[in-house]
VOPAGU-2260 file (C-alpha; in pm, 1 decimal, decimal comma):
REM VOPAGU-2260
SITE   aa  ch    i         X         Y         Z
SITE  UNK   A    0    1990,1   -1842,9   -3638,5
SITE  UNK   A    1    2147,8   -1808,8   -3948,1
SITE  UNK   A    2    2265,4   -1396,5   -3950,7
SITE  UNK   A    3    2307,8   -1411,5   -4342,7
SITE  UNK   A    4    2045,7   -1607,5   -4429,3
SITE  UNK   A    5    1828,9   -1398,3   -4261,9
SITE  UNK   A    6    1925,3   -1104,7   -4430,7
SITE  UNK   A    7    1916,7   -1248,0   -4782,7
SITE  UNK   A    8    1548,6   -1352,1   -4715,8
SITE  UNK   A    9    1474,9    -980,2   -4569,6
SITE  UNK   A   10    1555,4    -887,8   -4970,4
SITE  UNK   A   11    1317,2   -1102,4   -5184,4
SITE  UNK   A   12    1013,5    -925,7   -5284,3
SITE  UNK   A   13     802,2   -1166,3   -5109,7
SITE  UNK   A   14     906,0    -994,3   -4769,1
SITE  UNK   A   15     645,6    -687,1   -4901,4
SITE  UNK   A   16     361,5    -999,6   -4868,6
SITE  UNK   A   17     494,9   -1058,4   -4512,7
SITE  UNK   A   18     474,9    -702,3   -4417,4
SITE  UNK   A   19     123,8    -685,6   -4492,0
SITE  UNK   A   20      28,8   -1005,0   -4338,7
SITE  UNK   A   21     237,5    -920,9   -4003,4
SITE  UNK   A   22      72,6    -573,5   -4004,1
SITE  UNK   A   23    -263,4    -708,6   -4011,0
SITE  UNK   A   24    -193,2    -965,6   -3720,0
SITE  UNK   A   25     -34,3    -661,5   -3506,2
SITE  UNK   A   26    -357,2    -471,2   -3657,2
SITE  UNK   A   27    -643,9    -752,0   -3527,1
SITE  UNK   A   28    -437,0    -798,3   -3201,7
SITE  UNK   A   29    -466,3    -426,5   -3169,2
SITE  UNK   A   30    -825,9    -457,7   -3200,7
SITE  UNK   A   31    -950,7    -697,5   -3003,0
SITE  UNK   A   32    -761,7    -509,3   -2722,2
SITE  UNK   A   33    -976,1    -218,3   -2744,4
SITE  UNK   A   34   -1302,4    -442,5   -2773,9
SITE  UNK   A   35   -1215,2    -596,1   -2426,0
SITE  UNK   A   36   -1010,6    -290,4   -2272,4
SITE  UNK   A   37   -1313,4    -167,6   -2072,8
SITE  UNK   A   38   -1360,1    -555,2   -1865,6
SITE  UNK   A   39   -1055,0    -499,0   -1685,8
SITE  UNK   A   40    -826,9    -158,8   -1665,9
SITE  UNK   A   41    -516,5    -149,8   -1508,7
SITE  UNK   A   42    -475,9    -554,8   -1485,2
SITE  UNK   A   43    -141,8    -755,4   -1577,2
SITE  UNK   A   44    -327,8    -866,9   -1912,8
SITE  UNK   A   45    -441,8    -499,9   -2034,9
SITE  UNK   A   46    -181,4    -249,3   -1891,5
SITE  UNK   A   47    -331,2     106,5   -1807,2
SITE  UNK   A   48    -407,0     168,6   -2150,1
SITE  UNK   A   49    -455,0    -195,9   -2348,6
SITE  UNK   A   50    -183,3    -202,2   -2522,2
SITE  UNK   A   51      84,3    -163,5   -2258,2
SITE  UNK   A   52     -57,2    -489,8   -2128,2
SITE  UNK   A   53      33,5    -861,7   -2168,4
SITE  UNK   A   54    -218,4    -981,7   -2363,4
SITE  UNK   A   55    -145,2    -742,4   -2647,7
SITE  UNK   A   56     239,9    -900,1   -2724,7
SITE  UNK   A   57      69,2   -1210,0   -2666,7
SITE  UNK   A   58    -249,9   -1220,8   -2918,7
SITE  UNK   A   59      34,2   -1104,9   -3216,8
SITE  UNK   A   60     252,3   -1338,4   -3148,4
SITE  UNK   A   61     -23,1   -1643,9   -3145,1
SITE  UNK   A   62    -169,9   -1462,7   -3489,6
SITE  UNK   A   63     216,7   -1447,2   -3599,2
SITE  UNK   A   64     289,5   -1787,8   -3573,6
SITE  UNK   A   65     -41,9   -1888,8   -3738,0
SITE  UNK   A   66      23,6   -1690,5   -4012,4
SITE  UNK   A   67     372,7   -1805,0   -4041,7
SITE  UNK   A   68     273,0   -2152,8   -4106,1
SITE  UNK   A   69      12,8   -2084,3   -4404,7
SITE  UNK   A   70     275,8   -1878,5   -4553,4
SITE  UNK   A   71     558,6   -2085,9   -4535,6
SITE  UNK   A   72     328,1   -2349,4   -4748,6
SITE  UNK   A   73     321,5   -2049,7   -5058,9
SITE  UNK   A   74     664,8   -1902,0   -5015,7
SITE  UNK   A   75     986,2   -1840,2   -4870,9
SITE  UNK   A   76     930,6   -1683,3   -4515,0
SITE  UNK   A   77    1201,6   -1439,1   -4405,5
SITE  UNK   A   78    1029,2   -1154,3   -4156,0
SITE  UNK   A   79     840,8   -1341,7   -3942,1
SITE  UNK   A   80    1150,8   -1499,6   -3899,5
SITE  UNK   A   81    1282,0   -1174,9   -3751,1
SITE  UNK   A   82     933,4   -1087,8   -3578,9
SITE  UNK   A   83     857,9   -1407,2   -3403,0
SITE  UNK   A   84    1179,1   -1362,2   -3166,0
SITE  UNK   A   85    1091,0   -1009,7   -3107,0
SITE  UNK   A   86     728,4   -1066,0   -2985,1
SITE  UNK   A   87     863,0   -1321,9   -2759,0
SITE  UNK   A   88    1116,3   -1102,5   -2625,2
SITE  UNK   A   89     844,9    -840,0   -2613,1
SITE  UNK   A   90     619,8   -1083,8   -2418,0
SITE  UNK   A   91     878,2   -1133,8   -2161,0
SITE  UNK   A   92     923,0    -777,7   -2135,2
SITE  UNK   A   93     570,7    -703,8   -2036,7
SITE  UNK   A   94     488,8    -987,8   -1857,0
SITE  UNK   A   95     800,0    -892,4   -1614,9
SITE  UNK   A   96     729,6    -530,5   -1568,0
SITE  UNK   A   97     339,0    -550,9   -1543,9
SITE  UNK   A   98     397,4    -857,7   -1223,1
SITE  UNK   A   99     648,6    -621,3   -1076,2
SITE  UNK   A  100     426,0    -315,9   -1082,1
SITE  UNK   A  101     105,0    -501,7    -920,0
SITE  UNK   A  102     312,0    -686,8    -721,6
SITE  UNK   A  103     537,7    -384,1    -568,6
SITE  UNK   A  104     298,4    -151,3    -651,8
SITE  UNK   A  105     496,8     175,8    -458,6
SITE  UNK   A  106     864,7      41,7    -454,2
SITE  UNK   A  107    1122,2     259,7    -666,4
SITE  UNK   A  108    1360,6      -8,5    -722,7
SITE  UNK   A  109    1032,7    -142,9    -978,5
SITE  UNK   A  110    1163,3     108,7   -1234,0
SITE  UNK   A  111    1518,9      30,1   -1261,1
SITE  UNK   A  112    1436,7    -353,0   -1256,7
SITE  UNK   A  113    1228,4    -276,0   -1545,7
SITE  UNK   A  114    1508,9    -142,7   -1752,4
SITE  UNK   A  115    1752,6    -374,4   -1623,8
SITE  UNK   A  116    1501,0    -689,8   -1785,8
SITE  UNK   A  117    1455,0    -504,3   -2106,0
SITE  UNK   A  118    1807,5    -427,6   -2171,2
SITE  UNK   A  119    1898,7    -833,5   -2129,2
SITE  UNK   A  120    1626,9    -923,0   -2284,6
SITE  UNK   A  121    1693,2    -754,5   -2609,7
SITE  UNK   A  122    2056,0    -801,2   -2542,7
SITE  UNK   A  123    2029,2   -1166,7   -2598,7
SITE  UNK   A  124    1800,4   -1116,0   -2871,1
SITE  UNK   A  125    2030,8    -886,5   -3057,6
SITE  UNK   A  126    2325,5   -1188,9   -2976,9
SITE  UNK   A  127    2099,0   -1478,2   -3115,0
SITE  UNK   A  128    2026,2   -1311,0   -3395,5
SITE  UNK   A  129    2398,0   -1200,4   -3539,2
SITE  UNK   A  130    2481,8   -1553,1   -3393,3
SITE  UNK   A  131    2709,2   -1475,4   -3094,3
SITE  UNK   A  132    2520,6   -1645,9   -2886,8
SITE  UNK   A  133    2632,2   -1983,6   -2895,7
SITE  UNK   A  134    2968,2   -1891,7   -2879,1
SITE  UNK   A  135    2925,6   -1662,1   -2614,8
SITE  UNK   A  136    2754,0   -1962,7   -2401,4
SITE  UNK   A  137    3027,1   -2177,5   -2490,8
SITE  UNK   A  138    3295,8   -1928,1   -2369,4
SITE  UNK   A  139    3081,0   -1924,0   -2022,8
SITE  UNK   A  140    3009,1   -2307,9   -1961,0
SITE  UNK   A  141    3429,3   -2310,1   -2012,2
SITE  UNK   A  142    3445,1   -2090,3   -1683,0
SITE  UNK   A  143    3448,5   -2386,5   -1426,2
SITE  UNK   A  144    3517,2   -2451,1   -1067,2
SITE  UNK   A  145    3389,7   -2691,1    -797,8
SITE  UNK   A  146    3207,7   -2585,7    -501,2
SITE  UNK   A  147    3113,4   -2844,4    -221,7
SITE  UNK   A  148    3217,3   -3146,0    -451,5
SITE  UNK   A  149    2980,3   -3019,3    -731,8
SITE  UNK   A  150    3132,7   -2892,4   -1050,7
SITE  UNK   A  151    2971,8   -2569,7   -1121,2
SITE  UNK   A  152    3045,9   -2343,0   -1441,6
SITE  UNK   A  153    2928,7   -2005,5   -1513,7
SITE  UNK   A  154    2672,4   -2076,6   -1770,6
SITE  UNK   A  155    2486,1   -2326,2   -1542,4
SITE  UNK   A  156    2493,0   -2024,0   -1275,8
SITE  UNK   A  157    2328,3   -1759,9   -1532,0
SITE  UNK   A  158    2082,0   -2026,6   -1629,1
SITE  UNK   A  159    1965,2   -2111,1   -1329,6
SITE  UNK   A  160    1942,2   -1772,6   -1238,5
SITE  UNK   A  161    1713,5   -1705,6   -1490,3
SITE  UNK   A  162    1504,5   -2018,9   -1409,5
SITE  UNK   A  163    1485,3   -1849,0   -1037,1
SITE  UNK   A  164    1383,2   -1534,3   -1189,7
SITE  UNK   A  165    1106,5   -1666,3   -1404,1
SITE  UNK   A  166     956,1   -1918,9   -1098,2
SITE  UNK   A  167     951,2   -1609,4    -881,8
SITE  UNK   A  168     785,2   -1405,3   -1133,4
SITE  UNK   A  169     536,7   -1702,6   -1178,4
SITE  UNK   A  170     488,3   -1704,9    -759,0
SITE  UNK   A  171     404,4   -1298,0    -786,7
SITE  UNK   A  172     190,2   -1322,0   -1056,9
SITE  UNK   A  173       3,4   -1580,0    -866,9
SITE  UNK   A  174      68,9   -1439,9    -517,1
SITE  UNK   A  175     -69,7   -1106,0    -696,5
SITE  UNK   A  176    -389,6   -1250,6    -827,7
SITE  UNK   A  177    -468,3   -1461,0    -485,0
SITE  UNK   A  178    -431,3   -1142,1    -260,2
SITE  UNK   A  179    -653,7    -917,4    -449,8
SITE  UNK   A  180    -964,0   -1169,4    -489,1
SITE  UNK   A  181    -882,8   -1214,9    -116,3
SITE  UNK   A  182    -908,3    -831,1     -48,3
SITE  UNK   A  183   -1239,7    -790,2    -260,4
SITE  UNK   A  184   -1412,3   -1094,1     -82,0
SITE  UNK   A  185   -1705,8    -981,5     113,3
SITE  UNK   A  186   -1863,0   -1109,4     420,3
SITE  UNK   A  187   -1576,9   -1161,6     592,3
SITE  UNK   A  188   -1356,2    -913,9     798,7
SITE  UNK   A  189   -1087,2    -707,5     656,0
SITE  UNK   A  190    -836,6    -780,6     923,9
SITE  UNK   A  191    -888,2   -1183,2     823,2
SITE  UNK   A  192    -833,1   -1176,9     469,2
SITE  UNK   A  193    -568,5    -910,6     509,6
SITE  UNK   A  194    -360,2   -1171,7     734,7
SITE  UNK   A  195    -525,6   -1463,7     486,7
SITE  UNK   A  196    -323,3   -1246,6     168,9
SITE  UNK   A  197       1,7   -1207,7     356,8
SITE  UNK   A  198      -3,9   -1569,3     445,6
SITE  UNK   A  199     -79,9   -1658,6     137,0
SITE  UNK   A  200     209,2   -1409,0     -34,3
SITE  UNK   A  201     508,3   -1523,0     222,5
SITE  UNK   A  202     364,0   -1885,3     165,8
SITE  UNK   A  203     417,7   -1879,6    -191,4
SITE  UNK   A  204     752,3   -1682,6    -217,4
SITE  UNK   A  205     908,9   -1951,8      59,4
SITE  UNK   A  206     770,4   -2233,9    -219,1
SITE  UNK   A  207     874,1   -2005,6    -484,3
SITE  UNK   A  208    1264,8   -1955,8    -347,7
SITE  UNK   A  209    1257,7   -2313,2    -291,1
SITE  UNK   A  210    1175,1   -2406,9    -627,0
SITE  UNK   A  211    1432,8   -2150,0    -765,1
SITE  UNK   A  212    1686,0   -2243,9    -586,6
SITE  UNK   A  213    1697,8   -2617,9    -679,7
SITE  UNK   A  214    1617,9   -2450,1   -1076,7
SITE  UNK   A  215    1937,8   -2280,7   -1022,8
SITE  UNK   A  216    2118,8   -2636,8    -924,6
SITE  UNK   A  217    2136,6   -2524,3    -518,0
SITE  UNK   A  218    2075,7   -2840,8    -325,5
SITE  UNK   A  219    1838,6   -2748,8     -87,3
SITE  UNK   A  220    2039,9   -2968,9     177,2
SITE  UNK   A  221    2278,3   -2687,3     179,6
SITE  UNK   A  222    2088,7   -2427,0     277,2
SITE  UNK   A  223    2103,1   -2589,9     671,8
SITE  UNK   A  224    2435,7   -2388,5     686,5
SITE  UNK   A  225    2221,2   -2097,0     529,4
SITE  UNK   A  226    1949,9   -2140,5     820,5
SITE  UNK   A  227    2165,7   -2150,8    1049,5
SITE  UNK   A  228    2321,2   -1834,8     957,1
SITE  UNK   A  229    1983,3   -1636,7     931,6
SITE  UNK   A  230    1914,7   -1824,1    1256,1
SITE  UNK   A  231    2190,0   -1624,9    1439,4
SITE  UNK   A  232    2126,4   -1293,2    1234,7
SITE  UNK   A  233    1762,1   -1301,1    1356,0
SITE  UNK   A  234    1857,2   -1309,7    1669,8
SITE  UNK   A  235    2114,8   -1099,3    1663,6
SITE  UNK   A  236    2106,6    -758,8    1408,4
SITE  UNK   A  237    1737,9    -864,6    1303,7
SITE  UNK   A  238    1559,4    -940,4    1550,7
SITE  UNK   A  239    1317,0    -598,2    1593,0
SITE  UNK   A  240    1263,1    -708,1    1243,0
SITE  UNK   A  241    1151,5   -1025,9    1287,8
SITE  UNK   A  242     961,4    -916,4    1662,4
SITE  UNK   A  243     756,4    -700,6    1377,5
SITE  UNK   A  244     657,8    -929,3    1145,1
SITE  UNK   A  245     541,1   -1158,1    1432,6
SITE  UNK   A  246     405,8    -830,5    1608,3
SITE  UNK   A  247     215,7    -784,3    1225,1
SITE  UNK   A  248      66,7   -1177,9    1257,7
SITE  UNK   A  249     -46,5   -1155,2    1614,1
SITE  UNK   A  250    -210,6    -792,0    1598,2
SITE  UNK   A  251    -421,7    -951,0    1241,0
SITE  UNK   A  252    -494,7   -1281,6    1401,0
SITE  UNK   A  253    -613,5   -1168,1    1772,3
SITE  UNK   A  254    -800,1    -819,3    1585,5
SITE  UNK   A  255    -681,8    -609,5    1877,0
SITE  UNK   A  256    -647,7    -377,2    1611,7
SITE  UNK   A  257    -810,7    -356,3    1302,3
SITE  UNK   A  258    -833,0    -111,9    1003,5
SITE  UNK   A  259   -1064,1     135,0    1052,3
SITE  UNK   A  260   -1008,5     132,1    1433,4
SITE  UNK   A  261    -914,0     546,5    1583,2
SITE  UNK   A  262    -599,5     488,9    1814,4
SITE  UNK   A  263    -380,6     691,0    1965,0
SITE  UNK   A  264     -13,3     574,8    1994,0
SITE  UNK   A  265     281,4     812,4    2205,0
SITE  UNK   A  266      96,6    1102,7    2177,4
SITE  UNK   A  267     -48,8    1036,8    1809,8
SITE  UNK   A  268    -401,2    1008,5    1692,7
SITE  UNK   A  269    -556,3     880,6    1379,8
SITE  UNK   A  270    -724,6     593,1    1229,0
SITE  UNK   A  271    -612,4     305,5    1097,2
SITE  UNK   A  272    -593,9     282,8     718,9
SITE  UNK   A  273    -363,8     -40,4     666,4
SITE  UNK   A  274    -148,1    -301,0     875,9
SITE  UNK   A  275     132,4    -516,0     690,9
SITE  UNK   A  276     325,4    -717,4     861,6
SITE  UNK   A  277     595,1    -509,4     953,8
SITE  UNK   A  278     416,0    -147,4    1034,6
SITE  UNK   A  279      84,7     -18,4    1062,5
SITE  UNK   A  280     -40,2     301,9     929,9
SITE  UNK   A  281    -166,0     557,2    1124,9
SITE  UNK   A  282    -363,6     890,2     940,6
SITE  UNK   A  283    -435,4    1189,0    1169,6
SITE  UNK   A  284    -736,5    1431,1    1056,9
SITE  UNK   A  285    -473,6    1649,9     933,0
SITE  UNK   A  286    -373,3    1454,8     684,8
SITE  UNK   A  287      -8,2    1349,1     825,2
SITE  UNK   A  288      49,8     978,9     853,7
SITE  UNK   A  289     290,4     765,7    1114,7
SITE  UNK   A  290     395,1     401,0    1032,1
SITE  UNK   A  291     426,0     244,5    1365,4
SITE  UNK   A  292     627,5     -47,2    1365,9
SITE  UNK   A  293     408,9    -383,5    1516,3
SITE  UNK   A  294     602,4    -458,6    1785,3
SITE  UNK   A  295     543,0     -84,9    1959,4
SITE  UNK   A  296     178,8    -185,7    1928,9
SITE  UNK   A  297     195,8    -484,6    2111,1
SITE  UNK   A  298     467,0    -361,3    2371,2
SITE  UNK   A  299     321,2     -69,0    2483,3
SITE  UNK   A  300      -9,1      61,0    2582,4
SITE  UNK   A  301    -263,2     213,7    2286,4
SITE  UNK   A  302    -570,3     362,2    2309,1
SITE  UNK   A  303    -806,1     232,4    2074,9
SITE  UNK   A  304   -1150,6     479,8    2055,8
SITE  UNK   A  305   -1336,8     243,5    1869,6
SITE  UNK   A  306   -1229,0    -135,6    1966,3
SITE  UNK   A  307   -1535,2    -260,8    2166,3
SITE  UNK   A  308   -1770,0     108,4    2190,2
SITE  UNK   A  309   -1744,3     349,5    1898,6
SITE  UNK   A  310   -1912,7     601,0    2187,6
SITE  UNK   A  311   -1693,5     856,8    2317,1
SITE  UNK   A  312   -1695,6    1145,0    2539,5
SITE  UNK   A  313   -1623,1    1498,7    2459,2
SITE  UNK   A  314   -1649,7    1779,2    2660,2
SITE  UNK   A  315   -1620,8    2170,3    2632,1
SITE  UNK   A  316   -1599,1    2464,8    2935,0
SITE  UNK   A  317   -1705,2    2799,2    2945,6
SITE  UNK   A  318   -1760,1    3032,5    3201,2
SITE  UNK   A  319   -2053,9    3236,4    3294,8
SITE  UNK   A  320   -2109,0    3568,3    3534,0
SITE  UNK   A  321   -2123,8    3507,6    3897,6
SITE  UNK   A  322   -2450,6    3570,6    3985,5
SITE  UNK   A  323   -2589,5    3358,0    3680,2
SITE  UNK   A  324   -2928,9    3128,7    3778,4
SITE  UNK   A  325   -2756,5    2812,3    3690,2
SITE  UNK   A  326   -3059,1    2602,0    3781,9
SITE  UNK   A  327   -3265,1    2786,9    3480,5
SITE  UNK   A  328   -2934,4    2774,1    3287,2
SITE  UNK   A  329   -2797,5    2435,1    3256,6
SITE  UNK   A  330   -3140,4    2283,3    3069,1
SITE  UNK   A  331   -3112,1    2493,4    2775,0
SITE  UNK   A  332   -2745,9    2441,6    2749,6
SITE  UNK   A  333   -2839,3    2042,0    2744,6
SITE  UNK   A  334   -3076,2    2128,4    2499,1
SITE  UNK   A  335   -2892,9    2349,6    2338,5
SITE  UNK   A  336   -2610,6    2019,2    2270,3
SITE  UNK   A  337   -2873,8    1780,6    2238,7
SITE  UNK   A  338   -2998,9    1986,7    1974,7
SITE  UNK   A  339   -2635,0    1922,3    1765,9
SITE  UNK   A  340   -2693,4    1634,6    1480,2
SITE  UNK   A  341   -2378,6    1419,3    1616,9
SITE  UNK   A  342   -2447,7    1473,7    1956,0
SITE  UNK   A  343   -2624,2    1139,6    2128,4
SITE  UNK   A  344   -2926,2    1187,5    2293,5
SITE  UNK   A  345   -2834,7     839,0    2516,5
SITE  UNK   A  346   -2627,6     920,6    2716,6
SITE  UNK   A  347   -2747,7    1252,9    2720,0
SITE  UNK   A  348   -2571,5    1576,7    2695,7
SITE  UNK   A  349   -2446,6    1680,4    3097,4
SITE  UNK   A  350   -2360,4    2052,5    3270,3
SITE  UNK   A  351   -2132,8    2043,2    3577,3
SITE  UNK   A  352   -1962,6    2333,1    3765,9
SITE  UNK   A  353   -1629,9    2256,3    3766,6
SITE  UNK   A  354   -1494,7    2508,8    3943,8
SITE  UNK   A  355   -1502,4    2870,2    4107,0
SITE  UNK   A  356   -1290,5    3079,3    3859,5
SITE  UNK   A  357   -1118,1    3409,6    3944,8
SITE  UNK   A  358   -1310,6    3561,5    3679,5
SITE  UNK   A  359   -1638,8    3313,6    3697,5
SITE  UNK   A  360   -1822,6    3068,2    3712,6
SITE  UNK   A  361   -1662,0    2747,6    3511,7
SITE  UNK   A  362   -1871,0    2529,2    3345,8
SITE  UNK   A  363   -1797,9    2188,6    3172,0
SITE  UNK   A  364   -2024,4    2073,0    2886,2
SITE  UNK   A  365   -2008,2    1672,4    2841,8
SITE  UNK   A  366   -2138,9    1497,8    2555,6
SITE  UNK   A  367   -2139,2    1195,4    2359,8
SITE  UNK   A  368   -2088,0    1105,7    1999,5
SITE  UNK   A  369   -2093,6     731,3    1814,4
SITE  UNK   A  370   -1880,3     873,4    1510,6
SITE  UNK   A  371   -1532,5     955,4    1590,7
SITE  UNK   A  372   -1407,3     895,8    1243,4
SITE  UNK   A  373   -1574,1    1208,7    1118,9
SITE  UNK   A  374   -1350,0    1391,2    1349,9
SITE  UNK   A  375   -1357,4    1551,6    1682,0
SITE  UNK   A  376   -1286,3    1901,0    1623,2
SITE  UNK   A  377   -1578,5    2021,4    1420,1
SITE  UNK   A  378   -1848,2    1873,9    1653,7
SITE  UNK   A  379   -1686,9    2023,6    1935,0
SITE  UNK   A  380   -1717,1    2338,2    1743,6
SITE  UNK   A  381   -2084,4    2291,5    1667,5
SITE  UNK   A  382   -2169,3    2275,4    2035,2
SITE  UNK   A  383   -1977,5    2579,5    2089,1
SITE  UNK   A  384   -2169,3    2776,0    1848,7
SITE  UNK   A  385   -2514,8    2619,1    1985,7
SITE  UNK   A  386   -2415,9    2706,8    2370,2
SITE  UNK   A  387   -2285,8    3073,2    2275,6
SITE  UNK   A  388   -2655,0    3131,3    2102,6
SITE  UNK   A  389   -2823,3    2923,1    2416,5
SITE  UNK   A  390   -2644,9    3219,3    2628,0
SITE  UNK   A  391   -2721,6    3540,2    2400,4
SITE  UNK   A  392   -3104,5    3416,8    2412,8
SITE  UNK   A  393   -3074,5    3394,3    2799,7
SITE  UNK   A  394   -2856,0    3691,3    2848,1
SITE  UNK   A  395   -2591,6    3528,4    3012,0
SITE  UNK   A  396   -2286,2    3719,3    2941,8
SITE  UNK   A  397   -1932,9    3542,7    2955,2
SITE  UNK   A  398   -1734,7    3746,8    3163,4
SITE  UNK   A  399   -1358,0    3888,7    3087,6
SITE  UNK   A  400   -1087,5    3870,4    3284,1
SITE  UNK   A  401   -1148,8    4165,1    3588,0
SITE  UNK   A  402    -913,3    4305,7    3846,6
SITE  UNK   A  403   -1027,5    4583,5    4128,8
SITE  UNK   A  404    -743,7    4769,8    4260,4
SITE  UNK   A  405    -772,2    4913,0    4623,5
SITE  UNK   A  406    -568,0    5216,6    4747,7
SITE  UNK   A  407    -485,6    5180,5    5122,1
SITE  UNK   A  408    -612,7    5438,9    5386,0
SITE  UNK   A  409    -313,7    5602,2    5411,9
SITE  UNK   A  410    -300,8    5681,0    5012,5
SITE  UNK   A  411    -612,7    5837,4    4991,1
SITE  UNK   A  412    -580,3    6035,7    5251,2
SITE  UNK   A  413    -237,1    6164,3    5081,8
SITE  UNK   A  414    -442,3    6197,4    4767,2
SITE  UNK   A  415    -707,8    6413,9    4915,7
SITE  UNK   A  416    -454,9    6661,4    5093,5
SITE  UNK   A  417    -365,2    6983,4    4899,5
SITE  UNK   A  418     -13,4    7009,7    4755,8
């Protein structure tokens, strides 16, 4: 672009007619954004609030170069000369940033690849409009050398690295799309369209690298020497790695474990909220959360509460006076846990003495509930509180800790006789 023939046209008079007619096409853009905000919040297209979205750069820049080409039939066009570049650069912008958030939704390198794509993107927007460009292009394609027989320069390098960039941003965007319909399709189980979306992602990025690789002028038979390099590092320095992501595969395919499920893993209980394919995550009813790596699920043992019987056993003890009538006893303490919401009627609530205590007698209250994910703790506690009222009603006491002391013969007799 010319530099000063761009600025000479930014001082006719006409450029006041442009400003208006630009305004109104940023205006109308702006508008139909609201109209259709409300179909889709939070998407790559609208953003989190409309206009922080794709489709906002996007609709001004299609009204922008309409309107460019009725005016340029009346008069001299000069600012959407100026604006055209900077809606596509804008485009890019927000294209790039709203990809990387849905696709890396939690990652904190998002951020500072954000600002990193902004800065060259209006970087070589500020260079193609004072016209450095081309000669800053030339000065690069001048920096040669040959690698493998193929003459390389350093243009051709940034080039195709910016084809690689863009494929790969293509392959998230669609990678992003295919996963969540994937996630949201019903009638089929979680754990098969969550391994049908990772599939699908590390499908597309392996297409995706290939593609940007030979955009970047790689020949892709040179990357042998490449595989067989990541060939040795696998199974050398990465091979818990990769024993994970296979771990990740194996656990989704087979459903030995699937989200939702309440394991407990060395000494760690909680359910299962989401498996990737290189941990799974593990929240305890307190709210604390372990990301177990695959492979310790497959290697070692796990108790999984809910895999083929959601049913489980709790039990409680308390102890009672000697002396108590356990035969009238133990039916109202069954009734008195039957008589719990969560507690299952089949198999019924059971009282056992389960042993002679020093202070009483023990017993051990079993019962059964079909809802472990609603925790354990509180419907232990409601079968506390219903036994403790079951014994006030019958007047069972629970005895304290008691300890007689006896004096010997000798000693009392000592006691008795006058000092």
């Amino acid at each position: 672009m010319d530099f000063a023939a761009l600025l000479a046209a930014l001082q006719r008079p006409s450029v006041l007619i442009e400003a208006a007619v630009l305004a109104a096409c940023l205006i109308v853009a702006w508008g139909a954004i609201r109209l259709a905000h409300g179909r889709a919040p939070g998407s790559i297209w609208f953003g989190e609030r409309g206009f922080d979205g794709v489709l906002f750069p996007l609709l001004a820049l299609g009204l922008a170069l309409i309107a460019r080409l009725l005016l340029q039939r009346w008069l001299p066009v000069g600012l959407f000369k100026l604006a055209i570049p900077v809606l596509i650069g804008l485009v890019v912008i927000r294209t790039a940033v709203r990809v990387l958030r849905v696709a890396f939704p939690q990652s904190l390198l998002v951020r500072t690849l954000e600002r990193t794509i902004s800065w060259l993107v209006w970087g070589v927007l500020v260079l193609w409009l004072t016209d450095l460009l081309p000669l800053l292009l030339a000065e690069l394609d001048g920096v040669r050398w040959k690698v493998g027989g193929a003459d390389l320069s350093l243009r051709s390098l940034i080039e195709g690295a910016l084809s690689a960039a863009v494929v790969l941003m293509l392959v998230l965007w669609l990678s992003a799309t295919i996963e969540s319909r994937l996630l949201k399709a019903e009638g089929v189980n979680l754990s098969v369209r969550k391994i049908a979306a990772n599939a699908t992602r590390a499908g597309l990025l392996l297409v995706g690298l290939l593609v940007a690789l030979s955009a970047a002028g790689i020949p892709l038979g040179a990357l042998s020497v490449l595989g067989g390099a990541i060939g040795v590092g696998l199974g050398f320095g990465l091979q818990k790695l990769a024993a994970n992501y296979v771990s990740g595969f194996v656990i989704l395919a087979e459903r030995s474990l699937r989200i939702g499920d309440i394991v407990k893993v060395d000494n760690f209980e909680g359910t299962i909220t989401d498996i990737t394919t290189r941990y799974t995550v593990i929240r305890a009813s307190n709210g604390r959360e372990s990301l177990v790596p695959n492979e310790l699920l497959i290697t070692q043992r796990v108790e999984n509460l809910s895999f083929a019987d959601t049913r489980i056993s709790l039990n409680t003890v308390v102890q009672v006076a000697y002396g108590s009538d356990l035969d009238a006893l133990s039916p109202k303490l069954v009734a008195a846990m039957a008589a719990v919401p969560r507690v299952l009627a089949d198999p019924a609530p059971a009282v056992q003495l389960s042993s002679f205590a020093p202070d009483g007698l023990e017993l051990t209250l079993g019962f059964w509930i079909d809802d472990p994910e609603n925790g354990n703790g509180n419907v232990r506690s409601d079968v506390n509180l219903a036994v403790l009222r079951a014994l006030d009603e019958a007047g069972v006491e629970i005895p304290f800790p008691q300890r007689v002391l006896r004096r010997s013969a000798a000693t009392q007799a000592a006691a008795r006789t006058p000092s």
